[in-house]
Steps between C-alpha positions, in 0.01 A plus 500: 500500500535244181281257459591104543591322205194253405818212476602663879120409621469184335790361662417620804180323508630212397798483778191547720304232383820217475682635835222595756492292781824340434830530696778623261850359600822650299678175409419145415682370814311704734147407342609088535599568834166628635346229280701259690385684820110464455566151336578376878352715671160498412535184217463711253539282210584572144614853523796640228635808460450677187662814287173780471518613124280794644758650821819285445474385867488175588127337657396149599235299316346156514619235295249419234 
């Protein structure tokens, strides 16, 4: 079997490090939506979606 690429591993640990404990969602309009969602729910203030340079999906942050 051939070893991983050291560029393979890196970016593996690094996708692991941005991305755990974070939902993905696959588009913009579906990561505003739940954002919306917790916003009333729970008053979950601040929230925005943003584009992960590490997985491509889509996460929700805090406003700074």
């Amino acid at each position: 079997m051939a070893k991983t690429p050291r560029k393979l591993k890196k970016a593996r640990a690094r996708h692991a490090q941005s991305c755990e404990g974070k939902q993905p969602h696959k588009s913009k309009r579906e990561a505003q939506d739940v954002a919306k969602k917790l916003r009333v729910e729970r008053g979950r203030r601040g929230l925005q979606a943003y584009n992960c340079q590490t997985c491509g999906k889509w996460h929700l942050g805090n406003k700074p």
